[in-house]
Structure formats: C-alpha cells, structure tokens
Backbone as a printed PyTorch tensor [residue, N CA C, xyz], in Angstrom:
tensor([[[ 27.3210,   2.2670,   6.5330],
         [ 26.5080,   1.5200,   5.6060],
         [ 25.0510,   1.4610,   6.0670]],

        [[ 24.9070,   1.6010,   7.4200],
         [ 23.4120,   1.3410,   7.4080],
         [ 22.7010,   2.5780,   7.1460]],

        [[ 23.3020,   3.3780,   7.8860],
         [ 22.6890,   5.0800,   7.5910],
         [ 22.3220,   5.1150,   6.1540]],

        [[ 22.9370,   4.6000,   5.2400],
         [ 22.8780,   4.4060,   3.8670],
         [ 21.2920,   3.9260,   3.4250]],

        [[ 21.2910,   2.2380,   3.8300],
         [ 20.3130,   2.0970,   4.0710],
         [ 19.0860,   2.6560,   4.0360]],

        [[ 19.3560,   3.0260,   5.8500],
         [ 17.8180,   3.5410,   6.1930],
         [ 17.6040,   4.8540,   4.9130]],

        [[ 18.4270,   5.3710,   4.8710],
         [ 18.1550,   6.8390,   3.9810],
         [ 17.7930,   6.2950,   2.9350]],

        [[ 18.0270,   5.5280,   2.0660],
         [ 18.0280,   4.7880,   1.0090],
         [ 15.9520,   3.9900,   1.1050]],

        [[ 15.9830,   3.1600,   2.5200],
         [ 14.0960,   3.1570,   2.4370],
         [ 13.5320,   4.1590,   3.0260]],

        [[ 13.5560,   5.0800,   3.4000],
         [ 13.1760,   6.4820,   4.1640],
         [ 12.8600,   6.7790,   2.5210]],

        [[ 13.5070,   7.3100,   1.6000],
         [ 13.2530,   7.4530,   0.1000],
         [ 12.4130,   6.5350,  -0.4100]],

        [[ 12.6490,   5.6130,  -0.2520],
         [ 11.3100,   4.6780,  -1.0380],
         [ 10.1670,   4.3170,  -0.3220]],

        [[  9.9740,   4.7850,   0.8650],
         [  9.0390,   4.9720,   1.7440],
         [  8.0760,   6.3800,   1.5430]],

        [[  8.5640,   7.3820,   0.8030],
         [  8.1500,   8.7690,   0.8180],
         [  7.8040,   8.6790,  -0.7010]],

        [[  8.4700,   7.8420,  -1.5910],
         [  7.9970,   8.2150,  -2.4480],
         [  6.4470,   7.0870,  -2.8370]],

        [[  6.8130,   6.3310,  -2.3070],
         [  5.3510,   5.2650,  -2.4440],
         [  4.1280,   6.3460,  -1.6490]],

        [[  4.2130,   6.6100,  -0.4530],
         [  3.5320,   7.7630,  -0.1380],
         [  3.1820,   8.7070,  -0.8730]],

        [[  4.0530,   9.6430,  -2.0080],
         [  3.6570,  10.2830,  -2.7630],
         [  2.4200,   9.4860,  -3.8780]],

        [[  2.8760,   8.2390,  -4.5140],
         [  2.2820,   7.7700,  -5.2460],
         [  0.6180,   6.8450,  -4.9080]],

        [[  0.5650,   6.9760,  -3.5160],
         [ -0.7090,   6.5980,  -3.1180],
         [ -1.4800,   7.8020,  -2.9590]],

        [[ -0.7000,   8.8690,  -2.5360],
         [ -1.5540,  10.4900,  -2.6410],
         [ -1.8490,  10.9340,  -3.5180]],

        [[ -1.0740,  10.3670,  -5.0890],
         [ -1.7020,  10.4110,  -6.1300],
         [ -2.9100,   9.8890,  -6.5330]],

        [[ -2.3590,   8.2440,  -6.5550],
         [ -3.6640,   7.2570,  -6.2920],
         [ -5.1020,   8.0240,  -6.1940]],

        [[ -4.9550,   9.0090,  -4.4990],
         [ -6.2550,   9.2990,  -4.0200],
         [ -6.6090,  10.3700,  -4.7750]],

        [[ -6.0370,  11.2860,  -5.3780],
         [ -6.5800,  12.0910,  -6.1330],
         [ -7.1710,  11.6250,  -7.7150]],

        [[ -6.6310,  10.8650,  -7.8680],
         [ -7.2990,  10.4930,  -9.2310],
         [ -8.4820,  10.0210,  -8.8220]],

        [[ -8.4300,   8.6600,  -7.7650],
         [ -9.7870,   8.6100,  -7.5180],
         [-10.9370,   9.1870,  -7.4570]],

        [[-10.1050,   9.8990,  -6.8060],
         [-11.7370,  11.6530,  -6.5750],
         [-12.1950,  11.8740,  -8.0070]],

        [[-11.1220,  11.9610,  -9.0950],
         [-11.3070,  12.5540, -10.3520],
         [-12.0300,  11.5210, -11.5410]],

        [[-11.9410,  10.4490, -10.7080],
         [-12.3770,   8.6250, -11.5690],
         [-11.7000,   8.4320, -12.9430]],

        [[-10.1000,   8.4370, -12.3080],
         [ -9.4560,   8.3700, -13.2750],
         [ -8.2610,   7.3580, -12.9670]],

        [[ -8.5260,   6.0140, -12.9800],
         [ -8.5510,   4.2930, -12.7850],
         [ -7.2010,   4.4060, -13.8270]],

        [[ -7.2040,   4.7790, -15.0400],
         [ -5.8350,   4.1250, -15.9220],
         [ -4.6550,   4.6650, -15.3540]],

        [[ -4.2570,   5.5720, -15.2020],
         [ -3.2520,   6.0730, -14.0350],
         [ -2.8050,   5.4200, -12.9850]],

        [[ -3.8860,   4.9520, -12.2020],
         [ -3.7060,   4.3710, -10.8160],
         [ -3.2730,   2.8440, -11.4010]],

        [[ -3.8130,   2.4020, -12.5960],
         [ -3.3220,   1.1080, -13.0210],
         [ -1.7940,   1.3510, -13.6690]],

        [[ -1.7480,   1.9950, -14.2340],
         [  0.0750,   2.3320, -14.5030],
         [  0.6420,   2.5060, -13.4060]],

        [[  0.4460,   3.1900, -12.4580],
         [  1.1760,   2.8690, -11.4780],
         [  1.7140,   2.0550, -10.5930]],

        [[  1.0810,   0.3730, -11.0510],
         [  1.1340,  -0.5080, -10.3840],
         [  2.3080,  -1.3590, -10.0840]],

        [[  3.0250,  -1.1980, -11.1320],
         [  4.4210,  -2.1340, -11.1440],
         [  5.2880,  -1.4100, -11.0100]],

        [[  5.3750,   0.1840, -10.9000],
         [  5.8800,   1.5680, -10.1990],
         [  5.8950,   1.4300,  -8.3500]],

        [[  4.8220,   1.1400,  -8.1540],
         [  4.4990,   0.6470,  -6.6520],
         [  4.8310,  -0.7440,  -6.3760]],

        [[  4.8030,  -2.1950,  -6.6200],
         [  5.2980,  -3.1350,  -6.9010],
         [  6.9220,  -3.0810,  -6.7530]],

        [[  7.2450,  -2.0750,  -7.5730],
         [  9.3430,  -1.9290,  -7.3930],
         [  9.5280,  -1.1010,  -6.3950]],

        [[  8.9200,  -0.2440,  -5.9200],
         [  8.9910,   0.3760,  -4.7290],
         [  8.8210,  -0.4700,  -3.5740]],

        [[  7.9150,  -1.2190,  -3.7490],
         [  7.4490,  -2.0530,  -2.4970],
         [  9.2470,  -3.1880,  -2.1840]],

        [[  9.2340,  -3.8820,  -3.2540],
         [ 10.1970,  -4.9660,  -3.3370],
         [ 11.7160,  -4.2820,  -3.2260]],

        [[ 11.8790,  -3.1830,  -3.2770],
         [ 13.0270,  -2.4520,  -2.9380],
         [ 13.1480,  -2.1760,  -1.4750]],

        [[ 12.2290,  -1.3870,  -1.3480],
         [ 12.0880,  -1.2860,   0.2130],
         [ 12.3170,  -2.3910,   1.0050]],

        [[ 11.8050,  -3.4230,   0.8490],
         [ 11.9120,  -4.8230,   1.5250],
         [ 13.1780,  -4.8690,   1.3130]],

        [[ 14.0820,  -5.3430,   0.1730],
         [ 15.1100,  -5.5140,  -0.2350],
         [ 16.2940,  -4.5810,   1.0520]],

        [[ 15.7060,  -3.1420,   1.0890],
         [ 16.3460,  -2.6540,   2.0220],
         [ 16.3140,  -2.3400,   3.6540]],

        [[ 15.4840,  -2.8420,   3.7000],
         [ 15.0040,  -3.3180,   5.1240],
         [ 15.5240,  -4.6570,   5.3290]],

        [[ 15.5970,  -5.5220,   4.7150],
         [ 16.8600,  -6.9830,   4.8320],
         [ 18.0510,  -6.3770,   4.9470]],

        [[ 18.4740,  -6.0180,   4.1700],
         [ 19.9430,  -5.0020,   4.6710],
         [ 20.2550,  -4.7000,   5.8670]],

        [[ 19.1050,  -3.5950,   6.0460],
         [ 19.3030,  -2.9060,   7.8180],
         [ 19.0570,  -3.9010,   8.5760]],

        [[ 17.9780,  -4.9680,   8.6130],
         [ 17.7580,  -5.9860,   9.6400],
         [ 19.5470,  -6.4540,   9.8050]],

        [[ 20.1420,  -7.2610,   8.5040],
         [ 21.3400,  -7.5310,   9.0620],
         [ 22.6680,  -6.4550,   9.2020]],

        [[ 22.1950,  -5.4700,   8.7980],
         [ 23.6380,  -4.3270,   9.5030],
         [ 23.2980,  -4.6250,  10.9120]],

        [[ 21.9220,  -4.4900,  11.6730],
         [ 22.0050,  -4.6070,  12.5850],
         [ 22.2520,  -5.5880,  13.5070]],

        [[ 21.9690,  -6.7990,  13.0790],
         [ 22.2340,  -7.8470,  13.3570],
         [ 23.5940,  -7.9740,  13.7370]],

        [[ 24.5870,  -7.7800,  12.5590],
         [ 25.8890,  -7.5900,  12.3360],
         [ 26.9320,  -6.6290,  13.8460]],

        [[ 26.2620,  -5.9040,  14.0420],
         [ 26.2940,  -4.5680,  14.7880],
         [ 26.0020,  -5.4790,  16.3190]],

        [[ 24.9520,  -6.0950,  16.8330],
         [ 24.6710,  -6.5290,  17.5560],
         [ 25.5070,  -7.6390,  17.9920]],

        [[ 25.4960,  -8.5360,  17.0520],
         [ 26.7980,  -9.6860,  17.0690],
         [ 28.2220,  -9.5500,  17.5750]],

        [[ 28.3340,  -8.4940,  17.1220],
         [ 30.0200,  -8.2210,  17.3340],
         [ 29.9280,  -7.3990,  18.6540]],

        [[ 28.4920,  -6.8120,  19.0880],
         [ 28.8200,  -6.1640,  20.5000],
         [ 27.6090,  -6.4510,  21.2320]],

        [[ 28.0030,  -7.7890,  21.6920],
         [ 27.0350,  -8.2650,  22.5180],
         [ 26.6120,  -7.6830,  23.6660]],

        [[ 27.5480,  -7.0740,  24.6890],
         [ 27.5220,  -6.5380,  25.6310],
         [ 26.2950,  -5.0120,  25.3000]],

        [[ 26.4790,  -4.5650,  24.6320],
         [ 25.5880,  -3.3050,  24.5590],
         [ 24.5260,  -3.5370,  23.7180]],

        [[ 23.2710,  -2.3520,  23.9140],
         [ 22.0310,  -2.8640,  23.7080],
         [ 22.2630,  -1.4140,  22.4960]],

        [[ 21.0720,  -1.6320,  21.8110],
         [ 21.3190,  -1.1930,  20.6210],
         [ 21.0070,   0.0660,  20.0280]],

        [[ 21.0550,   0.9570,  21.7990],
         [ 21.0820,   2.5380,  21.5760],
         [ 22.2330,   3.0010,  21.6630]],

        [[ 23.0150,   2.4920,  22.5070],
         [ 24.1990,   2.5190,  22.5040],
         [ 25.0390,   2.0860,  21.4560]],

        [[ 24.6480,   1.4360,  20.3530],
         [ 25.6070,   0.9170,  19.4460],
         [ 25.2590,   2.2210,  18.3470]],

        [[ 23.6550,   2.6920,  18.1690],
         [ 23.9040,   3.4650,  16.5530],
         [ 24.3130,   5.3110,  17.3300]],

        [[ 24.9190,   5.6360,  16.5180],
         [ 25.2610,   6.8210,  16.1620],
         [ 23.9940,   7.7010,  16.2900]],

        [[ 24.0480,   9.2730,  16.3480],
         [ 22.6910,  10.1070,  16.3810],
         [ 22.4010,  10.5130,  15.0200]],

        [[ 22.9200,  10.2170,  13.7900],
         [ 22.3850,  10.1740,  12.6510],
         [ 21.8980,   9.0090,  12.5940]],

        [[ 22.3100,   7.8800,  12.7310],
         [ 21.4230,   6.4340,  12.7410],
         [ 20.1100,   6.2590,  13.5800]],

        [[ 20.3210,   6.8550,  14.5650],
         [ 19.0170,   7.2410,  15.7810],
         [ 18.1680,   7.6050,  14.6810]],

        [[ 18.6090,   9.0120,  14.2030],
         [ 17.3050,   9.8180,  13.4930],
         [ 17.0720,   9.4540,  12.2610]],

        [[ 17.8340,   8.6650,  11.4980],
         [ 17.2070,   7.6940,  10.3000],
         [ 16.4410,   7.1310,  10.8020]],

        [[ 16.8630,   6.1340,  11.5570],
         [ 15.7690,   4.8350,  12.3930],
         [ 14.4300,   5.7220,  12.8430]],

        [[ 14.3710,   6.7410,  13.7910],
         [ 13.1450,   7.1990,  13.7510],
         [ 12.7470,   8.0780,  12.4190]],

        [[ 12.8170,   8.4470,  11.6230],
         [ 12.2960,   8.7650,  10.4820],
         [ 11.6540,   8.0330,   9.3850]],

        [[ 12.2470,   6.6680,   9.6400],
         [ 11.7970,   5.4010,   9.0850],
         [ 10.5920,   5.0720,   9.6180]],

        [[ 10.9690,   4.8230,  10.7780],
         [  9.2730,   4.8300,  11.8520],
         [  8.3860,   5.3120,  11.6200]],

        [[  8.7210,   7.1770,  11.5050],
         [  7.6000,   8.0190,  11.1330],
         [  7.2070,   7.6870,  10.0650]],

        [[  7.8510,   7.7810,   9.1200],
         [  7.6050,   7.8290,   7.3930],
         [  6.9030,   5.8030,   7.0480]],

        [[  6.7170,   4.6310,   7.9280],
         [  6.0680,   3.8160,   7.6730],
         [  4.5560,   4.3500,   8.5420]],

        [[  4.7800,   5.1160,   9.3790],
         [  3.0550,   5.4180,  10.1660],
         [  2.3850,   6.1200,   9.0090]],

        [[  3.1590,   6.9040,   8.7700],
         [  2.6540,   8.3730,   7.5850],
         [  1.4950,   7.3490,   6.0440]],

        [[  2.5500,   5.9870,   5.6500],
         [  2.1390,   5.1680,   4.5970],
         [  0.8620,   4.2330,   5.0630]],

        [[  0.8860,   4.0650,   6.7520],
         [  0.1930,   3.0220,   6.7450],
         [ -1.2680,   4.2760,   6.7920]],

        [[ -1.2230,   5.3700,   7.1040],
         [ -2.5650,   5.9310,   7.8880],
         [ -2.8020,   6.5540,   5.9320]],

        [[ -1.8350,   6.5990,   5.0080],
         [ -1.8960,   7.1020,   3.3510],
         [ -2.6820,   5.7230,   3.1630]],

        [[ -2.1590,   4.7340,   3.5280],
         [ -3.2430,   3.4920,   2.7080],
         [ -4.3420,   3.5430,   3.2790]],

        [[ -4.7070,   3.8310,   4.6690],
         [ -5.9680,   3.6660,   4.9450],
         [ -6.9340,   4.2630,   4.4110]],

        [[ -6.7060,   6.0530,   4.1460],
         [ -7.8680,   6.5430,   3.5610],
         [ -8.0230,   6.2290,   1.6640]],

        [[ -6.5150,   5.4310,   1.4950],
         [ -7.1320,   4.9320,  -0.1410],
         [ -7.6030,   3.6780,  -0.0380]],

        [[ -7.5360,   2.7220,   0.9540],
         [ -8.4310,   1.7660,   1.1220],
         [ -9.7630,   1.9820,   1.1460]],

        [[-10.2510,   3.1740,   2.4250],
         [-11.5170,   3.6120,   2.3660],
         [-12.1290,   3.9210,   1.0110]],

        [[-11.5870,   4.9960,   0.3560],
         [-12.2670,   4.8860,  -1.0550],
         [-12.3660,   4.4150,  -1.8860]],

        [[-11.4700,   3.0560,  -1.6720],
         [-11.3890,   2.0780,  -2.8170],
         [-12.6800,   1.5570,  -2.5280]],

        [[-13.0260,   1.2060,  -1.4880],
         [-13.9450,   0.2500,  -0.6780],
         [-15.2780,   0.7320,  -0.9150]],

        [[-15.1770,   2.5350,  -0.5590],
         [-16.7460,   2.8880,  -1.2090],
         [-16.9850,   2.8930,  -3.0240]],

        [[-16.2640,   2.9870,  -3.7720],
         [-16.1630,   3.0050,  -4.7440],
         [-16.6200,   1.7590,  -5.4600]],

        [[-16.0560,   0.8700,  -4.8100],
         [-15.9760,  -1.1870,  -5.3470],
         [-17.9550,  -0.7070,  -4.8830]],

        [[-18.0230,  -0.7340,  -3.4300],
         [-19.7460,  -0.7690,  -3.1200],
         [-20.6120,   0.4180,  -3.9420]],

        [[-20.0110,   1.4430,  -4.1030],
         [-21.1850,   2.2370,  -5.3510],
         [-21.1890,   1.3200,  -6.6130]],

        [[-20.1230,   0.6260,  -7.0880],
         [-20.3030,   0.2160,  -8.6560],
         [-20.8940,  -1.0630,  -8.1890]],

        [[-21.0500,  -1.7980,  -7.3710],
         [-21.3030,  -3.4590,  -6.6240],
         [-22.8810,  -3.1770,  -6.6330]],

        [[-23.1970,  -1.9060,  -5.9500],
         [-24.6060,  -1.5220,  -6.2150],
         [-25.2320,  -1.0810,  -6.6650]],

        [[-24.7550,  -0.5310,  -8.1440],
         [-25.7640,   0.2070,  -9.1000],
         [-25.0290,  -1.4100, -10.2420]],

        [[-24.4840,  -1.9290,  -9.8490],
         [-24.6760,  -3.0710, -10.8770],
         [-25.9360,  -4.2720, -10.7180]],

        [[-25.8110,  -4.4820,  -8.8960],
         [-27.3890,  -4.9500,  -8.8530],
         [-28.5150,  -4.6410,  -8.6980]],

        [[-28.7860,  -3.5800,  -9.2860],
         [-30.1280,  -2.6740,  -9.4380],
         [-29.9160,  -2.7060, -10.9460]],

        [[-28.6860,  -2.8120, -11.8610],
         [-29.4310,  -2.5460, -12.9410],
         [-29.3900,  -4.1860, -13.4450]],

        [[-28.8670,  -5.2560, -13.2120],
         [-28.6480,  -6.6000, -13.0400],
         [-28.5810,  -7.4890, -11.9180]],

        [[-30.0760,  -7.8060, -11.3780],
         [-30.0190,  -8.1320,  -9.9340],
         [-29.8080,  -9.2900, -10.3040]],

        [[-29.1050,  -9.6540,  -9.4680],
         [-28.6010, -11.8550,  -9.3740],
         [-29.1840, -12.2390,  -8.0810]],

        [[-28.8130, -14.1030,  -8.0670],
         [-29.5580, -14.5480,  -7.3540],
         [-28.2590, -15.9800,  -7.0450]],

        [[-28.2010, -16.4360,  -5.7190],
         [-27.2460, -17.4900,  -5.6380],
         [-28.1650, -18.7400,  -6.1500]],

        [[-27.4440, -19.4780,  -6.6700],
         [-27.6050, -20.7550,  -7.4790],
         [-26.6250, -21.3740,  -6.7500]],

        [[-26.5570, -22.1840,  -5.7110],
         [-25.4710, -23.0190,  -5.2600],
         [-24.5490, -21.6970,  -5.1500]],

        [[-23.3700, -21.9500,  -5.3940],
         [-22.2590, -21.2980,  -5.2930],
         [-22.0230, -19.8310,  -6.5220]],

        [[-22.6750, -20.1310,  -7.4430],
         [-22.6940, -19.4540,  -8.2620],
         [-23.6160, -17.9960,  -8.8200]],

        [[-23.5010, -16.7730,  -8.5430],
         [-24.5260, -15.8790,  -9.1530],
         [-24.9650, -15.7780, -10.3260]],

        [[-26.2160, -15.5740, -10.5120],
         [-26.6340, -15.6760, -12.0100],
         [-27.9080, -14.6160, -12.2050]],

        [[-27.8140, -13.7030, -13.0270],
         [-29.0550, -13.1440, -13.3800],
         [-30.4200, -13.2300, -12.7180]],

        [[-30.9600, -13.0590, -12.4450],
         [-32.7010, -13.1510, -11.9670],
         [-33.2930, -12.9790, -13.2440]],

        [[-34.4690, -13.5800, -13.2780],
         [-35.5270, -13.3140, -14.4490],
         [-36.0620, -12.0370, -14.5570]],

        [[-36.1730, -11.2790, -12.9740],
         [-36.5090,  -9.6540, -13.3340],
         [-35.9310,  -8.6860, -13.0650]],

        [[-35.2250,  -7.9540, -14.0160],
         [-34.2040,  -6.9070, -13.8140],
         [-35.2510,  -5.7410, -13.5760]],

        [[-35.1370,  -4.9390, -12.9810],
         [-35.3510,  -3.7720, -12.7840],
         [-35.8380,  -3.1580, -13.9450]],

        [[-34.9290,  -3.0470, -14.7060],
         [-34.9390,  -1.5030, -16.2260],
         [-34.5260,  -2.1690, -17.1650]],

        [[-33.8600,  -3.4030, -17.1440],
         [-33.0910,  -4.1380, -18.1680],
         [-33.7980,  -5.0220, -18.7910]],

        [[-33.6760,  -4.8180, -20.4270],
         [-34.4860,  -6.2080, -20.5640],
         [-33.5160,  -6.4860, -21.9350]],

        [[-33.4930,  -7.7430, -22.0890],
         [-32.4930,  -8.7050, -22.9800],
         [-32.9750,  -9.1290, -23.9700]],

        [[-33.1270,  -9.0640, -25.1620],
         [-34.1790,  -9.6390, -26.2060],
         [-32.8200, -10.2890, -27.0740]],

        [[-33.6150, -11.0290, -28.1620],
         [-31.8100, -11.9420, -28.6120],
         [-32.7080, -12.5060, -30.0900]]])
C-alpha cells in the first residue's frame, strides 16, 4: 500500500511540474488566461498530493509502530527505497520549477508596477495611494 502511495504523489508531483513548465512558457508568450485556467487544475493537484503524503506519513507510521525495534531502512523494501527517493527528487525538481516561475512572475508584476507609475504616478496619503496632480503623459479632462 504505500508503494502505491508514493507512486500515486510521485504522479502528482510530475504532473504539477509539467503544469508550472507550462505556466513558464506562456509567460514568455504573455499569455495570463491559460495560466489562470490552470489554477484549480493546480489547486487539485496540490490538495491530492497532500492528501497522499498523509497516507504515506501514516503507512509509515503504521510500519514503524508495529516494528519498533528497526529503523526505517530496514523496514521498506527496495521498491519503497526508490519510490521514497524519487519522491525526494521529483519535490527538488518542483521546488527549483517554482523558483524560476516565481522569478518571472516577480519581474513581470515590477515591469507592469512600473510602467503603471510613469504613466499614473501616485503619492502616499496616510495609508492610502492616490494619483498625483502631475502625470507624466496623462491628462484627465471630465
């Protein structure tokens, strides 16, 4: 059952990976509605995975309990070994996939953050931003 498991988030681990490598390519292409459909696609991936990582936490648990005496290389099997490290690999693989779509999320948010206050410069008011009286290029007539 656990081999099950791990194979079971090893799959939903690879495929969220696929879908953030998507992510980054659309980005490149500035193509945002995609990456927003994909959100509750990634969302059930995410909450599954968890879902199955509670599982394995208590197979193992389970596994551990009943054989106290041995430590817990000795308890899995060499297909369970190499799930368990494939799991490992395949969460490094997602975390170093989010980083470079973080990065471009991040320059992306600061290119649009800064051609919005050049063409609408604001000004803090207490807590609040608000327009400046002189925009750059913009002017408001009503």
């Amino acid at each position: 059952m656990l081999l099950h498991h791990l194979q079971s988030a090893v799959g939903d681990l690879k495929d969220l990976i696929r879908m953030t490598e998507t992510d980054i390519e659309d980005i490149k292409e500035a193509k945002q509605t995609p990456q927003f459909d994909r959100l509750p696609l990634k969302d059930e991936k995410i909450k599954s995975f968890e879902s199955k990582k509670a599982m394995i936490d208590h197979e193992i648990s389970k596994l551990m309990s009943t054989n106290p005496q041995k430590d817990l290389a000795n308890l899995l099997n060499g297909e369970e070994h190499s799930a368990l490290g494939e799991l490992r690999d395949e969460l490094s693989n997602l975390r170093i996939t989010n980083q470079k779509y973080a990065k471009m999320v991040l320059t992306v948010s600061s290119f649009y953050n800064t051609l919005l206050e050049r063409i609408v410069p604001t000004e803090m008011n207490g807590y609040q931003r608000v327009a400046s009286k002189n925009p750059s290029f913009l002017e408001i007539r009503a």
